[in-house]
N, C-alpha and C positions, 0 to 999 in steps of 0.2 A: 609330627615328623619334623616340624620346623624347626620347634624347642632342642630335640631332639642333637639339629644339624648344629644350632649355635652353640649348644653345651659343648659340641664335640670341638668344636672348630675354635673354642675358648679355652679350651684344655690342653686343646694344642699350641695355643699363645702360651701360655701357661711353660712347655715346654723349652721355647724359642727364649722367652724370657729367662735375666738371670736377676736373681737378690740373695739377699744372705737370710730368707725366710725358713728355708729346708733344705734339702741336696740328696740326693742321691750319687752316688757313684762305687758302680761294680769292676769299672775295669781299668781304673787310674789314671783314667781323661780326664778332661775337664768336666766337674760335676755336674747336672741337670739342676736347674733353678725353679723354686714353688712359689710363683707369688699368686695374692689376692685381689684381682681388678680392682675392686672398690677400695681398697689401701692403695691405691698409685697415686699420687699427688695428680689434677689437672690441672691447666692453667689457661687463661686466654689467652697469653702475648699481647695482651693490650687490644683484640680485636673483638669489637662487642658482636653476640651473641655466640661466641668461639668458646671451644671448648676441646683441647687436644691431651692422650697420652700416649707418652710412647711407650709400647708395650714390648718391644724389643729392637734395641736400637745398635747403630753405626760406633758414637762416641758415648754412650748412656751404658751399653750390656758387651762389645766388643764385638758384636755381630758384622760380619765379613760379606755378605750373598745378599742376605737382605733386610728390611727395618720392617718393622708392624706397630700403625697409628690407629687408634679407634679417635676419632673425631665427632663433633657432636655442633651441628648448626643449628640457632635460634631459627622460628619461622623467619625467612623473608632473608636471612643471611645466607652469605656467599663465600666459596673462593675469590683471591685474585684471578683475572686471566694470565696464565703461566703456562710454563714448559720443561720439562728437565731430562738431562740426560739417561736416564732411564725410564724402564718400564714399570706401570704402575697399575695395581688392579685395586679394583672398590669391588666391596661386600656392605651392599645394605641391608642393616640391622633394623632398620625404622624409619618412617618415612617417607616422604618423594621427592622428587628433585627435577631438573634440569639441567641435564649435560651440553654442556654446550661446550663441540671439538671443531676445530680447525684442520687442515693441512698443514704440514713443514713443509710443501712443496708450493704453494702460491703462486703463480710466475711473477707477480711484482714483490715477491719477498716480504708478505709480512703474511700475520693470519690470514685476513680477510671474514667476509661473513661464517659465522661459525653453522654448523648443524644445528638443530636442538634435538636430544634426545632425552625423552620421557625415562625415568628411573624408579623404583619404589623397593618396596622391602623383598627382601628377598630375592633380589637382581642381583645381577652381577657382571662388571665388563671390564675392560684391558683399557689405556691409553696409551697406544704405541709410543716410544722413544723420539721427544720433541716433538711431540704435537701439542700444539696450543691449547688449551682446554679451560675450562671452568666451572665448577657444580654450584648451582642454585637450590636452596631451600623452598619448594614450591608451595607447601603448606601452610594455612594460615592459621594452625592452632598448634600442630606437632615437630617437635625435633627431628632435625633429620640425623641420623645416627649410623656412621659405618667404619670399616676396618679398610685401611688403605696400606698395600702392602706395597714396598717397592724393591726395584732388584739394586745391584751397584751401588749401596751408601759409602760414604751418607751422599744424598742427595744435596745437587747446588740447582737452585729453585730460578727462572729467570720470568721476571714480572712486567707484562706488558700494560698500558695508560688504559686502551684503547684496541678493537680487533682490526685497524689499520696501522700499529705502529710498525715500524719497521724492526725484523727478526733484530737485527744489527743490533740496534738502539735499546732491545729489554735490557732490562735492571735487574743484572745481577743481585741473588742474596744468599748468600753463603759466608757463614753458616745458616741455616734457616733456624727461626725463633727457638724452637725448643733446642735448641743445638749449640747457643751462643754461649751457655755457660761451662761449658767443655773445650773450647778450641778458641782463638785468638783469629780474626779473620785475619785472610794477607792483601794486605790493599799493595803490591808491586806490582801483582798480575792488574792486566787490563781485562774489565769482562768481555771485549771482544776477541778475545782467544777462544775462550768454550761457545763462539757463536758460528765457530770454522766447522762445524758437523753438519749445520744446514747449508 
């Protein structure tokens, strides 16, 4: 049943996705795109045991509502602790992990001690809009491997030291890695502008 759920659920990436692989088109929209996961180029971003692609993206495919990442962490690797203005859901495909979420609401204004929550294959969960978060690789011999869909692209990523720095103080990155070779960032804006929603 599982096989089942990913085949479909990849088919449907498949959809979301655009390349000049195949196309369809019956009714003089814009055509449907066919590609092949395993022909998608990855890449780490320079972050050892990382492994991302974007399987339909913001500045990569012209996608407007949402982007779709399958990401792939070595044992023992990590997210940054981060937050972004939108909503973001994980689909694990392999592996387990630890989640570790935050509040946007703190009363001394920054994360503070995170939750942990247990994650493995075949879960599935949301991070509400600016909550601080972070997934750990928990396994010590398998990849962790999932689909992170988000809404509102492209996403601006903001990256905290520490789960006491102040919301204020994250480090904006925008563009995010996979995204830097599409768009020219604007260093006018100050990142504490987009830190006015908490």
């Amino acid at each position: 049943m599982m096989n089942l759920f990913k085949s479909l659920l990849l088919h449907i990436i498949f959809f979301l996705s655009s390349s000049s692989s195949s196309s369809i088109n019956n009714t003089g929209s814009t055509a449907i795109q066919f590609r092949n996961i395993s022909e998608i180029p990855q890449n780490s971003h320079g972050i050892a045991g990382y492994s991302h692609i974007t399987l339909a993206g913001s500045f990569a495919h012209g996608m407007k509502e949402v982007e779709v990442w399958l990401e792939t962490f070595a044992p023992g690797s990590h997210t940054p602790i981060h937050r972004h203005s939108c909503e973001e859901v994980f689909i694990i495909l392999k592996g387990t992990a630890t989640l570790f979420l935050a509040s946007n609401s703190h009363p001394s204004h920054f994360p503070g001690n995170p939750h942990q929550i247990p994650v493995f294959q075949n879960s599935t969960f949301i991070v509400p809009v600016n909550h601080p978060h972070q997934l750990w690789n928990t396994h010590e011999h398998e990849d962790l491997q999932f689909l992170a869909i988000i809404s509102r692209p492209p996403v601006k990523v903001f990256i905290y030291d520490d789960w006491f720095m102040p919301h204020t103080e994250a480090k904006l990155k925008f563009p995010i890695f996979w995204d830097e070779g599409f768009v020219q960032p604007n260093t006018s804006k100050d990142h504490h502008d987009h830190n006015d929603d908490l």
